[in-house]
N, C-alpha and C positions, 0 to 999 in steps of 0.2 A: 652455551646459552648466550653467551656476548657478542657472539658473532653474528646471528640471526636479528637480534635485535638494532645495533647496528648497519649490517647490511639495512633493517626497517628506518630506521632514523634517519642515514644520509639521502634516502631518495625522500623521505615528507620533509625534512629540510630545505630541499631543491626545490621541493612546489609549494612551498611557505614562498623561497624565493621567488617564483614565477611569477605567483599572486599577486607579490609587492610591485613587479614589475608591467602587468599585466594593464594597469591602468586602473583610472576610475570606478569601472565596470564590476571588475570582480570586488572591490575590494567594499564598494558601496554593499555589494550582495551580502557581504559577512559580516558587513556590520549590521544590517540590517537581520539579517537571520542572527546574529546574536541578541540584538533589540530584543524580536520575535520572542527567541528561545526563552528568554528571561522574563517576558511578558506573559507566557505561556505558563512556564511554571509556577508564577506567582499567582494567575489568573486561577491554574489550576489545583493549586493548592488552596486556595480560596473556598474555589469552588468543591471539591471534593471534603472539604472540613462542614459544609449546608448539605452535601448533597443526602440523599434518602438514601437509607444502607443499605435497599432492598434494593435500588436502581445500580449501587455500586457492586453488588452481588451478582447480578446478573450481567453489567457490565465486564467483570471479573470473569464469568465463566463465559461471556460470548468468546471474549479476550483468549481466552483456555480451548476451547475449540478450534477456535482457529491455529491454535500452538498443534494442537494433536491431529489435526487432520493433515499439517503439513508432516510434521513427524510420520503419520502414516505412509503418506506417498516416499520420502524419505527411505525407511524399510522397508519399502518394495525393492525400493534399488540394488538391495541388498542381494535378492534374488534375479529379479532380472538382469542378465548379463547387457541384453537391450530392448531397445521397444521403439520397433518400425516408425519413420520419420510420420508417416500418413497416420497413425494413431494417434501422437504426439498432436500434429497440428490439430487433428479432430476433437480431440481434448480439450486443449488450449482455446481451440473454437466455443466448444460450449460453454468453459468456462467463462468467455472473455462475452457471452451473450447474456451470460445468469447476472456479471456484474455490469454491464448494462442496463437490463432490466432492473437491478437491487439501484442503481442509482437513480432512474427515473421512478418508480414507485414507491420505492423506501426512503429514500432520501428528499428530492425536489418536490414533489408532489409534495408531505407534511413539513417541509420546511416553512414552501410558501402559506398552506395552512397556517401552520405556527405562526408564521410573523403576519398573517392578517389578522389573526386572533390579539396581538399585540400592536397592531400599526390602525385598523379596519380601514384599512383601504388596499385593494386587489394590485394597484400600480404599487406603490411604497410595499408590500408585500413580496412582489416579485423585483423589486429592486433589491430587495436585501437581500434574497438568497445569488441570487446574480453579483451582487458584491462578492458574497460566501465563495458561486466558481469561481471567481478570477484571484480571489487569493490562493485558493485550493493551485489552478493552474500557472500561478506566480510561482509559489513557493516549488510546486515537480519543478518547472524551466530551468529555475535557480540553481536545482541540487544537480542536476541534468546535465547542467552546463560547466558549475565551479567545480563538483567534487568529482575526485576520481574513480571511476567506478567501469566493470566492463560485461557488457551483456555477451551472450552464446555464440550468436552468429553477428550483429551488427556492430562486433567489436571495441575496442578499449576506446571512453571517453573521458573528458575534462583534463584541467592541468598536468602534467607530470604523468597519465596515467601510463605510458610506456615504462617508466621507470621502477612499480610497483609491485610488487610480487602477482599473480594471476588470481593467488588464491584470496587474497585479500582485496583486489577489484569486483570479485564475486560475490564476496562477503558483503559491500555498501551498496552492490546493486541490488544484492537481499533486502537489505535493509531500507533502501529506498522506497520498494517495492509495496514490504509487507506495514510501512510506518502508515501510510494513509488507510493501509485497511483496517488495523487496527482501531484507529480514530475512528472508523465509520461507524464501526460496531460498539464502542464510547457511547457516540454520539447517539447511536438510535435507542440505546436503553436512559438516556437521559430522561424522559418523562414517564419513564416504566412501560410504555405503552408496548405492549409484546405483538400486536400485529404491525410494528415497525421493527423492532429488534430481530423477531423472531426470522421473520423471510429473510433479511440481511445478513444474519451471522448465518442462517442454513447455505445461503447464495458462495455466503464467501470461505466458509470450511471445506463445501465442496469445492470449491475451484483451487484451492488450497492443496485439494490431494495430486492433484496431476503438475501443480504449480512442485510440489518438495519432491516429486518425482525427477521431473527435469531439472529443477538448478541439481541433486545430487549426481546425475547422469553427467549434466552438464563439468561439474568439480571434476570427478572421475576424468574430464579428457584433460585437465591442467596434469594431471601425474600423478596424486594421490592416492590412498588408500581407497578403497571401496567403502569401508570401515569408518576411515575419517573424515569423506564427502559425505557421508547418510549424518552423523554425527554434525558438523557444519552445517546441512541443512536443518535439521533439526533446530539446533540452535539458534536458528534464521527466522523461526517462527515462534521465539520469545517475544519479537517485536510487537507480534500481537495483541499479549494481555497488555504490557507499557504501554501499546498506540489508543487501548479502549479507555485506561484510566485517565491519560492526558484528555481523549476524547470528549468523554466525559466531565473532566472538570473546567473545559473548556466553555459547553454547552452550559454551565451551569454558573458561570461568572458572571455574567452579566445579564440583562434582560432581552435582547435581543442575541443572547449567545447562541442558543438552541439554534435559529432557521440558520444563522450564519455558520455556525460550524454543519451543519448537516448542509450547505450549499459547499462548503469546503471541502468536503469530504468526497462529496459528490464530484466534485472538479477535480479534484485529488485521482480518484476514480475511474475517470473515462480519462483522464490525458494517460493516466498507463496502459487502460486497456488499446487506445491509437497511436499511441507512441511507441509502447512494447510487444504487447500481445499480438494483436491482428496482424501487424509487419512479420511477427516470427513464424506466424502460421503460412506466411503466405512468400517465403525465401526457397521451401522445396518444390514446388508446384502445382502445391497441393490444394489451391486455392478454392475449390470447389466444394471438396469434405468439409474444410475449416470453416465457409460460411454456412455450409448447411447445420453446423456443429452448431455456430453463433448461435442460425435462426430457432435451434430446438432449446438452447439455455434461456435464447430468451421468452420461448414460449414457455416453456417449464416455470422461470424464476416467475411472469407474470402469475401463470395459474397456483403458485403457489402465493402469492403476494395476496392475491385475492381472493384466496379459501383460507388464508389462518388472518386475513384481515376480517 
């Protein structure tokens, strides 16, 4: 058991070192994501000690669905030995259109409501959730750039990440991933309001199953178990219920916390779906299934957004 952990140790050592060497840059980014971090959880424990039990309930089980739909796709894997590159991207298409549509209708749309309802003015309204994307797409850049982490086909990024085992660069791109969706679905049961909640956690459970499908498949090509990548992924979508409660006691800190965290979330949102998703659907050449895939999530995620709203 000394040995594995060690081999772990000497390379996150090495990119402690890199960091320190790396300049201003990075090292500004961790201080300030620990600022964050620490602001967040005080914010959020603040928050979650006011909030309505009913609102954290249901935050709680968006949080939970999202856990079990990814676990779902997960144990498929188990059974499929594979699943045709063109299915994959098609999937990943509609997924990556339903949270499209869940960010502009569930999110920005009553964000900016929200904060007119708090601000009543339509400009200051749409400034604040506009503040909300650019932290949302601050914070993805951030993680993106400083932490080590490695996607399926566009390969190992951030400091040191050559240096790190494969399966544990998989592990913080899980995590990267699933931390903003979790928030979102926090964040929309923040006023209980269930024609926000609801379309948003249906959006992102489903995209969820075809999401723990591939990272498990994905694991499987580093060398592992069968067994032990369904397991891993699995685990990968605990970040869910964590990312709703943070979400939630975010939205509920402050007075203008609700539009901001739901423009965050939102920006959170769409930089994975164009950073991640659409580039990965569109590496086999399959580019034509995977938008058609898009345009049907997002017509689905609208017509649901506007039958249970």
């Amino acid at each position: 058991m000394s040995q594995p952990a060690s081999s772990f140790a000497a390379p996150l050592r090495a990119w402690l070192s890199q960091l320190s060497r790396s300049g201003w840059g990075a090292l500004s980014f961790w201080l300030t994501l620990v600022i964050v971090t620490v602001l967040l959880l005080v914010s959020g424990y603040t928050g979650l000690v006011s909030a309505n039990r009913d609102n954290l309930h249901f935050a709680a089980l968006g949080g939970l669905s999202g856990f079990a739909a990814t676990a779902v796709g997960a144990m498929v894997a188990l059974v499929l030995r594979d699943v045709a590159a063109r299915t994959q991207d098609t999937m990943l298409g509609f997924a990556a259109g339903m949270m499209l549509a869940a960010s502009s209708f569930s999110l920005i749309l009553p964000g900016i409501e929200a904060a007119q309802t708090l601000t009543h003015s339509p400009l200051l309204a749409a400034c604040v959730v506009v503040v909300g994307l650019g932290l949302g797409v601050a914070l993805m850049v951030g993680l993106d750039r400083f932490v080590p982490h490695e996607h399926e086909k566009s390969g190992r990024r951030g400091p040191q990440a050559e240096r790190i085992n494969r399966v544990w660069l998989f592990v913080l791109a899980i995590t990267l991933h699933n931390l903003p969706e979790g928030m979102a679905i926090g964040v929309s049961f923040a006023e209980g309001d269930m024609s926000v909640g609801l379309p948003l956690t249906t959006a992102i459970a489903i995209q969820d199953i075809p999401e723990g499908l591939a990272v498990a498949l994905a694991l499987r090509v580093t060398g592992i178990s069968a067994i032990r990548a369904a397991l891993v992924a699995v685990g990968s979508g605990l970040m869910e219920p964590l990312g709703a409660i943070i979400g939630l006691g975010l939205s509920n800190s402050f007075a203008l916390g609700y539009p901001v965290a739901l423009g965050l979330a939102a920006g959170a949102m769409i930089f994975v779906v164009s950073h991640e998703v659409i580039p990965e659907t569109h590496r086999n050449g399959h580019e034509t299934p995977a938008t058609l895939g898009l345009m049907l999530g997002f017509g689905v995620m609208m017509f649901l957004d506007t039958a249970l709203g």
